[in-house]
C-alpha positions in Angstrom: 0.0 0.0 0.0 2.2 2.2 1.0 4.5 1.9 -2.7 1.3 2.3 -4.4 0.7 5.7 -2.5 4.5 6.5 -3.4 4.2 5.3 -7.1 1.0 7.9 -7.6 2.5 11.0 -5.6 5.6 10.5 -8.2 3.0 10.6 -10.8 1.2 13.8 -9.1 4.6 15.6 -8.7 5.4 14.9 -12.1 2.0 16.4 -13.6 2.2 18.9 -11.5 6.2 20.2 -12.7 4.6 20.1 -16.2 1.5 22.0 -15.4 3.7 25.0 -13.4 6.2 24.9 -16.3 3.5 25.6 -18.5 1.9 28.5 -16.8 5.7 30.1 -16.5 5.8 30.0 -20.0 2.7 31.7 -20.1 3.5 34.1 -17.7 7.1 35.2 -18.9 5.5 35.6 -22.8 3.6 38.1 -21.6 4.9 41.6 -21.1 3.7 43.3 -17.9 4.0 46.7 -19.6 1.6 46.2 -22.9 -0.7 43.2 -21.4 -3.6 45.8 -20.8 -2.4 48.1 -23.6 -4.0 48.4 -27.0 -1.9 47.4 -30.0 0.8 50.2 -30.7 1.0 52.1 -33.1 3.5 51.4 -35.9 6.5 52.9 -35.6 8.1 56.3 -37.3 10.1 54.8 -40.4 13.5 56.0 -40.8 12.1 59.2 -43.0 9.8 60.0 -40.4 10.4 62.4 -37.4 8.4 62.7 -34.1 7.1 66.1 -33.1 7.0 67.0 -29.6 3.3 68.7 -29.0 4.1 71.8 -26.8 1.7 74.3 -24.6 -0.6 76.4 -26.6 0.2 73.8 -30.0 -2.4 73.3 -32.3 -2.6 71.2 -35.3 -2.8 74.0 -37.8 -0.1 75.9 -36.3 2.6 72.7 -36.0 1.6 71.3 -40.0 3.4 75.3 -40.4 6.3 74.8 -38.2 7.2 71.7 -39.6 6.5 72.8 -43.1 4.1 69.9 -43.9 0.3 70.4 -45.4 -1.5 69.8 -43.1 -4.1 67.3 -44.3 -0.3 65.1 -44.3 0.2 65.6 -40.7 -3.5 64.3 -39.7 -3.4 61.2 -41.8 0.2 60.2 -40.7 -1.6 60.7 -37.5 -4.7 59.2 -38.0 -6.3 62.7 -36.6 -8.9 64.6 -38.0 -9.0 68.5 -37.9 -11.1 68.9 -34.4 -8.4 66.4 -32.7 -7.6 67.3 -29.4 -3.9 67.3 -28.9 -2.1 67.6 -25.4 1.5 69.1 -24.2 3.6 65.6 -24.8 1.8 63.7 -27.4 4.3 62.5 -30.5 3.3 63.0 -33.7 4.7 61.9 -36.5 6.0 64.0 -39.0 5.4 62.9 -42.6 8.2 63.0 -45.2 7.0 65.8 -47.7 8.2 65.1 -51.5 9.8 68.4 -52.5 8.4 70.7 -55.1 5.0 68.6 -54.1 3.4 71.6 -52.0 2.1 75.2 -52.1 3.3 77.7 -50.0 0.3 79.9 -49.2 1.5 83.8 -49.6 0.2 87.3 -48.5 -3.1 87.9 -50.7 -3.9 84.2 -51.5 -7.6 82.6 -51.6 -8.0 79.3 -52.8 -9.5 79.6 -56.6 -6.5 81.9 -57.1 -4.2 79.0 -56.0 -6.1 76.3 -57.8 -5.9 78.4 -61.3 -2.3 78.9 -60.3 -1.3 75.5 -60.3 -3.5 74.6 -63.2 -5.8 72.1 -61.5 -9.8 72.3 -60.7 -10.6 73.8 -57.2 -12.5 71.0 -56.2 -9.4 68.9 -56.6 -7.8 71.0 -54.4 -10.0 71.2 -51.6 -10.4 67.5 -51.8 -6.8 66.3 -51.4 -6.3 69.3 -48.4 -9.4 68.5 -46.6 -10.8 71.9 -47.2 -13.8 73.3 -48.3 -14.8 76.6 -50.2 -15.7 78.4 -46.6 -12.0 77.1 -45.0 -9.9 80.0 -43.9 -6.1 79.7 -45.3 -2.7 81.3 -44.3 0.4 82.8 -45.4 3.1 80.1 -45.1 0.4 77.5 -44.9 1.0 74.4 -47.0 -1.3 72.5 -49.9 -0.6 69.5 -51.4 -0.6 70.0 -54.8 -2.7 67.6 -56.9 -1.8 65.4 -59.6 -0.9 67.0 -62.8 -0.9 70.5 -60.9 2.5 72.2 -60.5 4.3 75.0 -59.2 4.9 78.3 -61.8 8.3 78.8 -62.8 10.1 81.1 -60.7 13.4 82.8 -61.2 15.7 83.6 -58.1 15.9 87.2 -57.1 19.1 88.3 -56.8 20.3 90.5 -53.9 21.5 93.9 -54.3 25.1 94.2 -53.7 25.8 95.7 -49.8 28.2 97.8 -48.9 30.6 96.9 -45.8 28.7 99.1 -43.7 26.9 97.9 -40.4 23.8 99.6 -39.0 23.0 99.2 -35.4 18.9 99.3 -35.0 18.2 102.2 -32.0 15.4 101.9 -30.1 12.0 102.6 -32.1 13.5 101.9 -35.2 11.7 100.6 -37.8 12.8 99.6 -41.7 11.5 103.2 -43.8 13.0 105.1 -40.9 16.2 103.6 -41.3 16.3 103.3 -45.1 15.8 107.5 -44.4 18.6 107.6 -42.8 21.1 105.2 -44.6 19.2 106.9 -47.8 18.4 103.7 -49.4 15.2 102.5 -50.6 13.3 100.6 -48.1 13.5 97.4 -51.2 17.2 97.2 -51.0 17.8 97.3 -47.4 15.3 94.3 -46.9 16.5 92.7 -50.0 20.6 93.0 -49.0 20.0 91.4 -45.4 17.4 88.9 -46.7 13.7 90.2 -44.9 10.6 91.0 -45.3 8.3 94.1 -44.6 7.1 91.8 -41.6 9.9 91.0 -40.2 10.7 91.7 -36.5 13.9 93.7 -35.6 15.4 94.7 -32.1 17.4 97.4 -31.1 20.8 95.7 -30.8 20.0 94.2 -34.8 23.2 94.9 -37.2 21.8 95.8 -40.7 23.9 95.2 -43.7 24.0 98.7 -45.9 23.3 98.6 -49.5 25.8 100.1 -51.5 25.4 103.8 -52.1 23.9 104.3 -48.4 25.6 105.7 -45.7 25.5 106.2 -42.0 24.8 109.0 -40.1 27.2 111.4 -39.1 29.2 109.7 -35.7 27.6 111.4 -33.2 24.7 113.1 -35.0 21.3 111.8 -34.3 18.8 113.0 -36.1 16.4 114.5 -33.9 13.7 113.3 -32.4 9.8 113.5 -33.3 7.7 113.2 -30.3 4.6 113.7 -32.1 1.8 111.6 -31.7 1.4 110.9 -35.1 5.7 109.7 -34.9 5.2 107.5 -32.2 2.0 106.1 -33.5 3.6 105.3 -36.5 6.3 103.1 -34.1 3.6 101.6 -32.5 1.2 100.8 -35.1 4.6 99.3 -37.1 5.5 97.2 -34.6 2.1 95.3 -34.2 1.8 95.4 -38.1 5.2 93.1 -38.3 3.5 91.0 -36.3 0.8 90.0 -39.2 0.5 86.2 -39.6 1.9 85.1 -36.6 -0.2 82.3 -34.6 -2.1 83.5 -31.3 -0.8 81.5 -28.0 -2.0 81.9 -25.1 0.0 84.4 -22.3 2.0 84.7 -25.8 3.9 87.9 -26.0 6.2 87.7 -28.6 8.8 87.3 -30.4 6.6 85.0 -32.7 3.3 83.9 -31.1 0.6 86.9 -29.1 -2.6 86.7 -27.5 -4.4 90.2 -27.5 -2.8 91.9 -24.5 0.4 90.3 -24.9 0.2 92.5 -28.9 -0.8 95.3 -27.1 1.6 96.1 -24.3 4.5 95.2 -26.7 3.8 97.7 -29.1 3.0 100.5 -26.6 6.5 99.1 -25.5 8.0 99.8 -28.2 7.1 103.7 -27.8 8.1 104.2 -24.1 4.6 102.6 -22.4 4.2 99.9 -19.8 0.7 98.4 -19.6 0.0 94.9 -17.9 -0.7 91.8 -19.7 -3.9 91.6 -18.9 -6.9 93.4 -21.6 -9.0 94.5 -18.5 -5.9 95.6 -16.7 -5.6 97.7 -19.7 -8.8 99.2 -19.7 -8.1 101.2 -16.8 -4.9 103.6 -18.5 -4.9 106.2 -20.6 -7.8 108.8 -21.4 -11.5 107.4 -21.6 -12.9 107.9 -25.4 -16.7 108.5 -26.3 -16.2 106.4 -29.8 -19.9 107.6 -30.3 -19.3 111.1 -30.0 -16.1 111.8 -31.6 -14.4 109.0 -33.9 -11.3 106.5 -32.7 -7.6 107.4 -33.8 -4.7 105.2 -35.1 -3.2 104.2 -32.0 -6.3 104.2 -29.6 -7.2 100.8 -28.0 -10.1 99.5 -28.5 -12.0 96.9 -26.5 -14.7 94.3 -27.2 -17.2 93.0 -24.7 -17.5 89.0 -25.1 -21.3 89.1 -26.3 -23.1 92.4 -26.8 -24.4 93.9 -24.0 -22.6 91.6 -21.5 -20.4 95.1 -20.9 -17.9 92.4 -20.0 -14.1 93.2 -21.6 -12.7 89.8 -23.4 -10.6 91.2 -26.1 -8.2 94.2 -27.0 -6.6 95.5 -30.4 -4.6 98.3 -31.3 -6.5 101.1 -34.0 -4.9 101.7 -37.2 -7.8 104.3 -38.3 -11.3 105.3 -37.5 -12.7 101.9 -38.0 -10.0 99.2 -38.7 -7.4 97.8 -36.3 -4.6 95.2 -35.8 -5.4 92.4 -33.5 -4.5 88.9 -32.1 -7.4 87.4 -32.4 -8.2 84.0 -30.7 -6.7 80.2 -30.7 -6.0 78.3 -34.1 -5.9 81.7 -35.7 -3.5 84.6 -36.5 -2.6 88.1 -35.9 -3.9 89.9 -38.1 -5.9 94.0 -39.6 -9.5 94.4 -40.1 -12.3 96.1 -39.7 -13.4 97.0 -35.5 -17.2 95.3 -34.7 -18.3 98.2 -33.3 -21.5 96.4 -32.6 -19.2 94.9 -29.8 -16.8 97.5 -28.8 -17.1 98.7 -24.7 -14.4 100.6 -24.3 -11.4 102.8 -26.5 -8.6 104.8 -24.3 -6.1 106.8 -25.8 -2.8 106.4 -24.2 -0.6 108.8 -26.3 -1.3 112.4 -26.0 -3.3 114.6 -28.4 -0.5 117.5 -28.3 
């Protein structure tokens, strides 16, 4: 009896080594870390990047940074255009083929482009996701469809500079300085390779085209406190600004909300306001915009829904009834015309006199 009970426990303990070996097995094939996950994604191939999604990113505004059309960047992603994206998520960054996009430029709408490129607008709108009613950028990208292509261009070529160096002075801007280098505002830009919207700093060296000069050592030309000078500045500053995205808290160099826009252009004349458009609401002199008209250089405050009398926005006049403005996220900064069905509030912070 008692080898018969040995005989079957040696059976038992053999069974039962085969059975535990088989569940380790089990176990170690399967990864702790992706047992609960849902199948990954395939991974970036070696002409691929990953993108980084940072605060106050949207999808719009990163398919720009990275130079891709958009429509690209959502299918790489399998994203859609109301995607929600979050500070940290990768996305990748589809190869682009060169000379297969459209670089959207100052003055652009979208028949324009299609008759440019020689294809039908419906095309167009169908390989961009877009629609007649979708709202395009400069430096925006579209994916040129098949048989479309870009018009022949021919490479400006640079004026010739001088060896001179200009140092940009404080409210500087590019006609004032082609005044005094007397140069044509076309060459400066052109010599040190800008554009009319291009932000400069005091500090900034300028390259001189040939047949300027500098002013006299010493000699500064002298200066124009009038309002309509420092307006000019101000209204100059915030126009460079054109076409850059709206972030939030942004104030500059390359992305604005509203208040951030404003308080760096009043900078730019000598002013320190808060960032912060009700903050703002509270300098300068109060304006009866119904009474007497608003000047370049006022600013001018919206309530969020009319007759709320509650201040949710701010932009900087450039005339009686248009202004420069930062407007909201997804979009850009950008002159229009002020909805005065929605203005609360205009103060004039430079003097009359």
């Amino acid at each position: 009896m008692q080898a018969a009970d040995t005989k079957s426990m040696s059976r038992f303990a053999r069974v039962l080594a085969t059975t535990s070996m088989a569940v380790l097995v089990v176990v170690l094939s399967i990864d702790p870390a992706t047992a609960h996950a849902s199948p990954p994604r395939a991974p970036a191939t070696p002409t691929e990047q990953v993108y980084t999604v940072k605060p106050g990113d949207f999808l719009g505004g990163i398919a720009e940074k990275l130079h891709v059309p958009l429509s690209e960047l959502l299918a790489a992603n399998g994203l859609t255009k109301d995607s929600v994206i979050h500070p940290g998520d990768k996305l990748i960054v589809p190869a682009v083929a060169s000379g297969q996009v459209y670089t959207v430029v100052p003055g652009d709408f979208l028949s324009r482009i299609a008759s440019t490129l020689d294809v039908a607008l419906a095309d167009l709108l169908s390989l961009n996701g877009l629609t007649k009613s979708s709202v395009i950028h400069p430096g925006m990208l579209l994916q040129i469809p098949a048989g479309g292509a870009l018009p022949p261009t021919v490479a400006p070529t640079a004026p010739p500079a001088s060896t001179l160096v200009y140092t940009v002075k404080p409210g500087d801007y590019f006609k004032r300085i082609a005044s005094k280098l007397g140069v044509s505002v076309d060459s400066l830009l052109a010599v040190n390779g800008l554009q009319l919207t291009s932000v400069i700093y005091a500090g900034t060296q300028l390259k001189v085209p040939v047949g300027g000069s500098l002013p006299e050592p010493g000699a500064s030309p002298p200066a124009d406190n009038s309002v309509s000078a420092k307006v000019k500045v101000m209204l100059d500053f915030a126009a460079a600004q054109i076409g850059e995205p709206w972030v939030f808290l942004g104030a500059g160099p390359d992305s604005w909300d509203c208040s951030g826009l404003t308080m760096r252009a009043y900078a730019a004349i000598g002013i320190t306001l808060p960032h912060y458009s009700v903050a703002q609401a509270k300098y300068g002199r109060a304006i009866n915009w119904r009474a007497e008209p608003i000047r370049a250089g006022d600013l001018v405050f919206l309530e969020t829904s009319t007759g709320s009398g509650i201040i949710s926005h701010v932009g900087i006049a450039s005339s009686a009834t248009t202004w420069i403005q930062a407007p909201r996220g997804g979009e850009f900064v950008r002159s229009g015309s002020i909805p005065l069905q929605r203005v609360v509030a205009v103060r004039r912070l430079v003097s009359d006199g």
